[in-house]
N, C-alpha and C positions, 0 to 999 in steps of 0.2 A: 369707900376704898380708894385709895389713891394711886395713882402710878408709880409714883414713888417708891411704896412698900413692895409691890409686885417688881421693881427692879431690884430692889433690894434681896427679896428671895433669889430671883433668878442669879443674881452675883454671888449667892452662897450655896449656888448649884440645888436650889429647890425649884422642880417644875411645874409652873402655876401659871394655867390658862385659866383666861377670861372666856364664860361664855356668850356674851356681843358686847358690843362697844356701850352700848344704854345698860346693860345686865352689868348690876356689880360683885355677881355670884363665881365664885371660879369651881377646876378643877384642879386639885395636888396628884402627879404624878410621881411616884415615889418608887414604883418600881424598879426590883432589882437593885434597889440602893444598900450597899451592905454596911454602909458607914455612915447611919441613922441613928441619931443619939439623942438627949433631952435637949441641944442646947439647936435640935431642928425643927422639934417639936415647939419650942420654948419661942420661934422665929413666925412659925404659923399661929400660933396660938394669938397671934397679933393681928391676926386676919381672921381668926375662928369662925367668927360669924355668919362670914362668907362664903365658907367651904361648903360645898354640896355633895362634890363625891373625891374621894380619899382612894386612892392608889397604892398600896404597898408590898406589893403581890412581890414573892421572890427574892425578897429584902432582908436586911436582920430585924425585923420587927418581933417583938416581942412583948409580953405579960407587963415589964417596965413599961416599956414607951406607950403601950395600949392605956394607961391611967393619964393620958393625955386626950383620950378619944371625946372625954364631955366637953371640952373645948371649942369643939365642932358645935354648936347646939342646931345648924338648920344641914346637917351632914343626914344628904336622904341615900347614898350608894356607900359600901367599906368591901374592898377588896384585900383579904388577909390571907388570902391562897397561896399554898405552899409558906407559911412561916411557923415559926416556932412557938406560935402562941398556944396558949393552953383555954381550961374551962376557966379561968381567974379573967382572963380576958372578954370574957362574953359579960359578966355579971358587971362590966364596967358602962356595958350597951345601954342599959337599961333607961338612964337619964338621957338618949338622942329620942327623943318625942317625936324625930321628924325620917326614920331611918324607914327604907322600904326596904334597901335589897342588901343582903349580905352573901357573900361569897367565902367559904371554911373550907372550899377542896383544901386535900393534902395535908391538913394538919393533924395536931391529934386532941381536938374538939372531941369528946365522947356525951355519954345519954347522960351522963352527968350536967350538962350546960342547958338541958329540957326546961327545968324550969325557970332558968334566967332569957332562955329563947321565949316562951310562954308571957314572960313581963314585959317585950318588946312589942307593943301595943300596934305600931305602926306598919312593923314587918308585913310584906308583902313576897318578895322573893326570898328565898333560902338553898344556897347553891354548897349542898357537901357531899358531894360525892369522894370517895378516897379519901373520907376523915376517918375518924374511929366511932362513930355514930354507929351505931346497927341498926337493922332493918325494924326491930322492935321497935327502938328506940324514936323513928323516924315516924311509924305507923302511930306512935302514942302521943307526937308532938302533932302531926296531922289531923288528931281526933281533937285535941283539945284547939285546933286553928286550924278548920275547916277550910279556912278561903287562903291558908299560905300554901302557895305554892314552891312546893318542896323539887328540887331534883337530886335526887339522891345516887344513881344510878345511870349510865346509859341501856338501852333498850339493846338486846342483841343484834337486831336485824335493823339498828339505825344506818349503816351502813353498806344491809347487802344488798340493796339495788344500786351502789355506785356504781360508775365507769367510765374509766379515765377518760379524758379528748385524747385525740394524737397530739404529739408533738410539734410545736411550728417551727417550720426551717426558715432559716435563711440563707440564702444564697447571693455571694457577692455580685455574682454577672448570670444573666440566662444561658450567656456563649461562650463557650471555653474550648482552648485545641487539647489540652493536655490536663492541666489539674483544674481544680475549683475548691473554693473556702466555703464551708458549708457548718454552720452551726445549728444544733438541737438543740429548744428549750422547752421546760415543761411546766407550768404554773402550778403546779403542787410539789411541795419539798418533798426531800428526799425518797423521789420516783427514779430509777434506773429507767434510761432509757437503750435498748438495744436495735441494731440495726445491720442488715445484710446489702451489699454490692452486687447483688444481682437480679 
């Protein structure tokens, strides 16, 4: 892999990290790219070999551009959450011999794509939660691939021992006659924070 090519993507707005300087393996980051066509795929595909984990979460990715995925041949991560791809897209899996972990939240993947999920030898993780998968569906791909681990769902009470921290203030000065600039901030999004003057 040369440097060369890796500038070359990145001038055509594709984003592709090296993972070390001696590692000639990267990662394509593609998320949220809505304006993902053949002629992007058609750019990596010149790097195929090297790609190890594929990013396209959020993006126009699609059933088209998915018939580029054997291109990848040592692509062991595919993140295709939240896109438009269907069960045509799964059956294209089949030929990455080296894929562990797949991620299908939010699409509408159904029990239809079991037995192409089944052909993928090397799968290890399977993340579909909010696909169109059912619970049957899920339970019948887990019998026939005992050691994948499925998440299909969140647990109800994965969340109900949280509790938020307080807020850290900041405070321009300790000593003031009259006003003081005082900012709240809270390390989890979109938390209100409310507060009283006395």
């Amino acid at each position: 892999l040369e440097a060369g090519q890796l500038a070359s993507l990145s001038a055509a707005g594709i984003a592709v990290y090296s993972l070390s300087v001696d590692n000639p393996y990267v990662i394509v980051n593609l998320s949220g790219n809505k304006e993902l066509s053949k002629k992007t795929f058609k750019s990596l595909a010149k790097i195929g070999e090297y790609v190890l984990e594929l990013n396209v979460q959020n993006s126009n990715f699609s059933d088209q551009l998915a018939n580029w995925l054997p291109s990848f041949p040592q692509l062991q991560k595919l993140q295709v959450q939240n896109t438009v791809i269907s069960n045509k897209s799964i059956s294209t899996l089949e030929e990455l011999e080296q894929l562990e972990s797949l991620n299908i939240y939010g699409t509408a993947i159904t029990d239809e794509a079991i037995l192409d999920l089944e052909k993928i030898t090397s799968l290890k993780r399977l993340y579909c939660w909010q696909s169109k998968m059912t619970e049957a569906g899920v339970q019948r791909l887990q019998k026939s691939k005992p050691l994948l681990d499925i998440q299909y769902q969140l647990k109800d009470d994965i969340f109900g021992g949280a509790i938020l921290n307080e807020p850290s203030i900041y405070i321009t000065s300790d000593l003031f006659v009259d006003t003081v600039h005082v900012r709240l901030k809270s390390d989890f999004r979109g938390v209100s924070i409310f507060y009283t003057l006395d």
